[in-house]
N, C-alpha and C positions, 0 to 999 in steps of 0.2 A: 505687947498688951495682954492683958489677964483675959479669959473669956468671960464674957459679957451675957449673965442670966444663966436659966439652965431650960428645961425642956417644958417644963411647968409653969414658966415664970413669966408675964406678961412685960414688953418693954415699950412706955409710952413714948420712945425717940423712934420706934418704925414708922416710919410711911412708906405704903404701898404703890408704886406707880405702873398703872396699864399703859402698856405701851403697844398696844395691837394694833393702833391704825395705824400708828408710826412705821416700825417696825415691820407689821404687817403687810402695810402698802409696798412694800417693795415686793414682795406675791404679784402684785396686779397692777402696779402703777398706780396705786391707789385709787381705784376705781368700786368704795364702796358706796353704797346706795344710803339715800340717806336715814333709811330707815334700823337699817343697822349701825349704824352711830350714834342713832337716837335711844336705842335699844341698849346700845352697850353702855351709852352715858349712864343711863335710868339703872341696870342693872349694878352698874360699879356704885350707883348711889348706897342701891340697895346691900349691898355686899361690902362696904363700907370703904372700899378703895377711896385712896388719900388724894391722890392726882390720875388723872386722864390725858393723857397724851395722845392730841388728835392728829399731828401729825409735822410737817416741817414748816419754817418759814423762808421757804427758797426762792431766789430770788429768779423773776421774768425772764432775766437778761442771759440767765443759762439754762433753764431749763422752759420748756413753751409749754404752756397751757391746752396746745393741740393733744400731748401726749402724754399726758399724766393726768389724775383725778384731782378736783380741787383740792387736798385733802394731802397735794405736795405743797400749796402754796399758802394754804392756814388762814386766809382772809377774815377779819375780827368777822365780819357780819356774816359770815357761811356758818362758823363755830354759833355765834350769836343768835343765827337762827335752828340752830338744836338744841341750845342750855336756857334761851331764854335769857330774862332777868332776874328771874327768882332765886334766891339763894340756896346755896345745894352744899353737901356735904361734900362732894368729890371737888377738887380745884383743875383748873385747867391747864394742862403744859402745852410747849410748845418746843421741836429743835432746831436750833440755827446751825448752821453749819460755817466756821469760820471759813471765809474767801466767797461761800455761795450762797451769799445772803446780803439784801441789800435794806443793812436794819435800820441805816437811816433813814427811810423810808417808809417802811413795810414795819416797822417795829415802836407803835404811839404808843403816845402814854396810857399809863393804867387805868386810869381812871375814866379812859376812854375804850378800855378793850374788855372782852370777855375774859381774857388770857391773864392767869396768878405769876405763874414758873415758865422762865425760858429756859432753855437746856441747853449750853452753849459747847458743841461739837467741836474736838481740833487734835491735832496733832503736837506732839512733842515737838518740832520745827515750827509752828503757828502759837505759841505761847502767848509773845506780844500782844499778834492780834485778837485772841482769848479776851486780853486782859482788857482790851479798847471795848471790846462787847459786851465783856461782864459791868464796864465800868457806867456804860450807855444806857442799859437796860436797867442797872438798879436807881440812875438817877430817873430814869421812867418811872418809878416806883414797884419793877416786876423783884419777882422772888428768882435767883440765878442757882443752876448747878453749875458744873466744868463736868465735861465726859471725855478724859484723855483717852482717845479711840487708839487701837494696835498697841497696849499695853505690855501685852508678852513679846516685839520687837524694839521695842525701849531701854536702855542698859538704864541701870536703878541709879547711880550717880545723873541722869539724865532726868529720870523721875520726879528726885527729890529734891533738884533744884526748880524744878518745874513747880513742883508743891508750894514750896518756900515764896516762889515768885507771884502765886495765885491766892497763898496764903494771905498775900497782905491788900485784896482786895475784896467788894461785897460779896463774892460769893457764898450760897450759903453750905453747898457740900462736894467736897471729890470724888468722882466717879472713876472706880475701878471695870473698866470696858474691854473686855475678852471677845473682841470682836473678831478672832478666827476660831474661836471655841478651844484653843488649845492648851488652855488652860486645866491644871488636876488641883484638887482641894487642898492640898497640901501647901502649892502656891497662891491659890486663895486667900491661906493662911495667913501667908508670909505678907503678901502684898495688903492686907487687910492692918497688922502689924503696923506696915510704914506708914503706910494712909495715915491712920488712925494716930499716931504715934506726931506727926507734921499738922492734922488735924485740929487735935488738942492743944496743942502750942498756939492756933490761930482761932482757938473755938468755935469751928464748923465741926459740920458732920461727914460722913463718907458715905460712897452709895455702892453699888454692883451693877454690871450691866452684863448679863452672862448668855453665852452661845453654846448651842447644844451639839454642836461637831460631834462628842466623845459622848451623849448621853449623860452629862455632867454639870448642865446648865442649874438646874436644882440643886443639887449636891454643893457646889460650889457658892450660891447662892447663900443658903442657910450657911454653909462655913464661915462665908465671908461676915457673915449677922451674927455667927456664935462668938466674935473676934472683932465686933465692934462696927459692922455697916451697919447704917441705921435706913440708908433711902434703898430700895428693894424694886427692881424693873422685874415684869413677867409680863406675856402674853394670853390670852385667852387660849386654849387648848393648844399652846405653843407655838401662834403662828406667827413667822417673823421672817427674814431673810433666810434664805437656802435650807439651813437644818433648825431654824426657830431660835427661841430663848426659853429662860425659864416658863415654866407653865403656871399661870394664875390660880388654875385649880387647884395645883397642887402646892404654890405655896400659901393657900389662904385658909384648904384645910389642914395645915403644918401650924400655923400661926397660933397662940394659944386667947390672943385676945377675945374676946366674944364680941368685939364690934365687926371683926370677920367673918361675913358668911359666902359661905360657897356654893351655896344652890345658887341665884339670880345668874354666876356663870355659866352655872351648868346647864341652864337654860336656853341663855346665847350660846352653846354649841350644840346643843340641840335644835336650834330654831333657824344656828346662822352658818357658822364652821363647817359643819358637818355639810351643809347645801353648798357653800364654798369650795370644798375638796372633792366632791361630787361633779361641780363643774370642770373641774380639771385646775385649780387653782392648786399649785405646788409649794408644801413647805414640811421642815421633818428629818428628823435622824436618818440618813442614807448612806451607804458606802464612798460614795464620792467624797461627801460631806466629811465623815468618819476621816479620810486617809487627808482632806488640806487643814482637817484638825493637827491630825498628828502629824506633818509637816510643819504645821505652824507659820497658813501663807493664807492669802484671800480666797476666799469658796470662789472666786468667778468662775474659774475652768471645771468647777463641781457645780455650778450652777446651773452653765452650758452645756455639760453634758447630759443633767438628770432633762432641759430642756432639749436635748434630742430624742430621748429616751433610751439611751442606749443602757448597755446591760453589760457591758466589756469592762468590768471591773480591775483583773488585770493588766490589760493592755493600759487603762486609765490610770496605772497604779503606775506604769512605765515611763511615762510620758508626764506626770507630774514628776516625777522625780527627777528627769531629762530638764522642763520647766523652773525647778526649782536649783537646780544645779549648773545651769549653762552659764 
């Protein structure tokens, strides 16, 4: 595909999706207060963000409500009592997680929930069951992405049948998901290319969902936007699992629209973030992080260890490679 706009150029197929408490919750178990969701909802109004991703719709049966923040479990009237009724410019997301979600239950109709976009989480091996969720949620009347998670461990004839297969249902965009961060621009590129390319043949759209391993979460971001992703995930001052995601701030002053404004976030990290990371709440470009990028494996053992605090970068650098090679 040809590049898509130029640097001047406004494109009315972006939507911006905040993915902080999502994302974020994995920090703290999702144990934000509710005043900061309130705050972030009102601000992303203000700042024009397209959708709000409060958080998952997980299902009781594997994970307990003793140990996580409502905010893993997405309940229409928890969201309902922050957004209200009143109509708002921001839409409401949600992610299911195929296998750990029990959406027959937990996932009503629209017309009875706060909730616009389900985000339907899976794996290249869980396609099927994608497609049984995608198929559930739009006869609900919800708006559906796919976010094939571990995309740089997927061989591309594996991809594009995956595509093909998802193509011929309601979904409405593919999400390209660098969920060990080790992904570089160049493959952004590429993989933005096939999306986009499998896309258009089924006219949906394509999204990004980027991890900042390599300090590349942004980078990769706009590449994958300069080459035709139109749905755009980032975080409030990047907070997100182990080394974060894109940063909101920084792709909303990059964005050329003027319905994007960047102060209301810069506010929430002045008001919220910033007291968050003070408390010892951990997220952010690290060396841990840095080295299971460029591995190309899951942050948990870089998760684990920034959670000991340890500082043995080398030795940590031994011992994954041992990890990843046994």
């Amino acid at each position: 595909m040809a590049q898509k706009g130029d640097l001047l150029s406004v494109r009315h197929d972006i939507r911006v999706v905040d993915a902080t408490i999502r994302d974020g919750g994995l920090c703290n178990d999702f144990r934000f207060d509710d005043k900061f969701v309130s705050d972030l909802y009102k601000a992303n109004n203000k700042a024009g963000v397209d959708y709000m991703e409060f958080g998952y719709k997980a299902s009781r049966d594997f994970f307990s409500e003793d140990k996580f923040g409502k905010w893993k479990f997405c309940k229409d009237e928890d969201i309902r009592s922050i957004v209200g009724d009143a109509p708002s410019k921001t839409k409401i997301a949600v992610m299911a997680d195929v296998g750990r979600t029990d959406f027959e239950n937990d996932i009503i109709p629209k017309n009875e929930s706060p909730i616009d976009l389900v985000r339907i989480a899976t794996y290249i091996n869980t396609i099927p069951a994608a497609v049984e969720m995608i198929e559930y949620c739009a006869k609900q009347g919800y708006e559906t992405t796919i976010n094939i998670m571990a995309v740089s461990k997927a061989r591309t004839e594996d991809i594009k049948a995956a595509l093909n297969i998802l193509g011929q249902t309601p979904v409405s965009a593919f999400y390209i998901v660098d969920s060990y961060g080790s992904i570089y621009p160049e493959e952004a590129r590429r993989l933005a290319d096939m999306y986009g390319e499998i896309a258009d043949k089924y006219n949906k759209l394509v999204g990004i969902h980027a991890h900042n391993n390599q300090q590349l979460a942004f980078a990769n971001t706009i590449e994958a936007m300069t080459y035709g992703a139109s749905y755009l995930d980032a975080t409030v001052d990047g907070m997100g699992r182990g080394a974060g995601n894109c940063s909101l701030e920084l792709l909303l002053g990059f964005l050329k629209n003027p319905k994007y404004k960047v102060y209301p976030i810069l506010k929430i990290i002045e008001e919220h973030t910033s007291k968050l990371k003070a408390q010892g709440v951990k997220w952010g470009y690290d060396i841990p992080y840095m080295l299971t990028g460029q591995f190309n494996t899951h942050p948990r053992p870089a998760i684990q260890f920034v959670k000991e605090d340890r500082g043995d970068y080398f030795n940590f650098a031994n011992e994954l490679y041992d990890i990843i090679n046994s």
